[in-house]
C-alpha positions as CSV (number, residue, x, y, z in Angstrom):
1,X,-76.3,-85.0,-15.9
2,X,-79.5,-87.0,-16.9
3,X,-81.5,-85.3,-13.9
4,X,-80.2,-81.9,-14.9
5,X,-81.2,-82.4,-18.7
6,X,-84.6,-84.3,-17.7
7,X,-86.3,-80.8,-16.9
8,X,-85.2,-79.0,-19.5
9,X,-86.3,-81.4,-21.6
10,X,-89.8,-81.4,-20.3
11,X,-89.6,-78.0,-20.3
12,X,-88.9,-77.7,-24.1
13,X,-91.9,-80.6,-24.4
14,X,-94.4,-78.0,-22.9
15,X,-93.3,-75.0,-24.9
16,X,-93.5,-76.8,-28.4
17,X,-97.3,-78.2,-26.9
18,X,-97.9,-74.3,-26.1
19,X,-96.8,-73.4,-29.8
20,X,-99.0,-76.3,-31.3
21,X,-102.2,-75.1,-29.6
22,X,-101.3,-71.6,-30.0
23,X,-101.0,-72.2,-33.8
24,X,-104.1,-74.1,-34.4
25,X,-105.6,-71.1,-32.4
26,X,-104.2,-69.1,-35.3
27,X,-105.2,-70.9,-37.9
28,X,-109.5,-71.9,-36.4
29,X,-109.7,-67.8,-35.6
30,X,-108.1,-66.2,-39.0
């Protein structure tokens, strides 16, 4: 169970990373 919830968890950890940087993007170009 760990090693199938490991990934997704790292998986969720990049996506929220993406949506920081994506919003600071947002917020230094408008």
């Amino acid at each position: 169970m760990a090693v199938t919830i490991k990934p997704v968890i790292g998986l969720g950890t990049r996506v929220m990373k993406t949506r920081e940087w994506t919003a600071i993007d947002g917020c230094g170009t408008s």
